[in-house]
N, C-alpha and C positions, 0 to 999 in steps of 0.2 A: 542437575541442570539439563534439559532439553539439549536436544540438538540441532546447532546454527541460533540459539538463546538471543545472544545480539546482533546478530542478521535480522532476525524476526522483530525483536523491540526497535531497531533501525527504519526495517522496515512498514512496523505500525505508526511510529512516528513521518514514514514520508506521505503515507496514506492519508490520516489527517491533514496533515500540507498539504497536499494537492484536492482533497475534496473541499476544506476551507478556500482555498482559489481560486476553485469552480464556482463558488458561491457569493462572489462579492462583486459590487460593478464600479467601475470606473475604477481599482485598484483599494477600493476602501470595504473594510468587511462591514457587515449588516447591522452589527453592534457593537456599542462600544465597546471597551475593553474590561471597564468597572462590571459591566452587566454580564459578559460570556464567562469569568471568572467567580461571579457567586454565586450561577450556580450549581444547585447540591450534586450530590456522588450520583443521585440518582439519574441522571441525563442519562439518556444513552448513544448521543449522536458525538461525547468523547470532547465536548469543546470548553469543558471545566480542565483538560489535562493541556499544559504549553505544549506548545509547537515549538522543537528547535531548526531554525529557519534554517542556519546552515550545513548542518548534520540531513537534516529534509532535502534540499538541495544536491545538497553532494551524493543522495543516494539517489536521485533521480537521475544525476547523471549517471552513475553506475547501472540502475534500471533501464537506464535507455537505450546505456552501449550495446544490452542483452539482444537488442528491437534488430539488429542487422548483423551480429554473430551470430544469434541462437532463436530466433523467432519464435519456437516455440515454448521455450525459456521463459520471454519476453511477456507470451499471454498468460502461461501459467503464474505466474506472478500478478500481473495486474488482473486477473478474472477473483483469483484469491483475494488479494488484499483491497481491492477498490471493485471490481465490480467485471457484467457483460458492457465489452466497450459499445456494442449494439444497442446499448440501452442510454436514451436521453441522459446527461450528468444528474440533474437533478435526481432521477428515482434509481440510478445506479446505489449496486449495495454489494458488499463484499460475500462472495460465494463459497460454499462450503464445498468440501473436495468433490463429492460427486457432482454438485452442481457446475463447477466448476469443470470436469472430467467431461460432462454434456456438454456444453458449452464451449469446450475445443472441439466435440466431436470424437472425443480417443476414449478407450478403458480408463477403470479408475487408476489399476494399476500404474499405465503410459500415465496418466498424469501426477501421479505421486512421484514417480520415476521424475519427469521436467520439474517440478518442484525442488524436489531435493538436490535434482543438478545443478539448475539455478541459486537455488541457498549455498552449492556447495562453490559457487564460482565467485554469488559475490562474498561471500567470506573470503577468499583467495583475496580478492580485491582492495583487501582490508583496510584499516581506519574504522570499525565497527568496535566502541567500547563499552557500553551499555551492560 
């Protein structure tokens, strides 16, 4: 098993929550529910897997606490799993570690380093059972 395994599945699960909520207006998503569930495995924007609303939730809170203890914590998380927040919500896209490492502006290193701090905080924080 990886390490921070359900830190990471917690956290793919808030990702899709929060980019499905960027995407809906007036509080109603774009499709119905019969339609974003059939379909196939082949999707790749992830919206055939449920979203658990409260578990999503509860990790944003913990993601957010990161935003005014650890700021940099904070971006390396959100550049990783959702995206450059410089970039419009709609064409945001979750960034791979170098790009992500650009995009703080630090080594890849320094950013592997805030990664793992971050996963290792919010697993501390726990309630992650995935």
């Amino acid at each position: 098993m990886r390490k921070h395994e359900a830190v990471r599945n917690e956290l793919d699960n808030w990702a899709r929550w929060l980019v499905e909520g960027a995407h809906v207006g007036l509080g109603f998503p774009r499709a119905a529910p019969f339609t974003r569930l059939s379909r196939g495995a082949s999707c790749t924007d992830h919206a055939h897997i449920p979203v658990d609303d409260v578990n999503a939730r509860r990790t944003h809170d913990r993601v957010e606490s990161l935003r005014l203890r650890r700021s940099e914590w904070y971006i390396a998380v959100y550049c990783h799993w959702i995206g450059d927040p410089r970039v419009p919500s709609r064409r945001r896209r979750p960034l791979g570690n170098a790009e992500a490492a650009e995009c703080m502006g630090v080594a890849l290193s320094t950013f592997k380093n805030h990664l793992d701090s971050a996963l290792t905080d919010l697993s501390k924080a726990g309630g992650f059972t995935h």
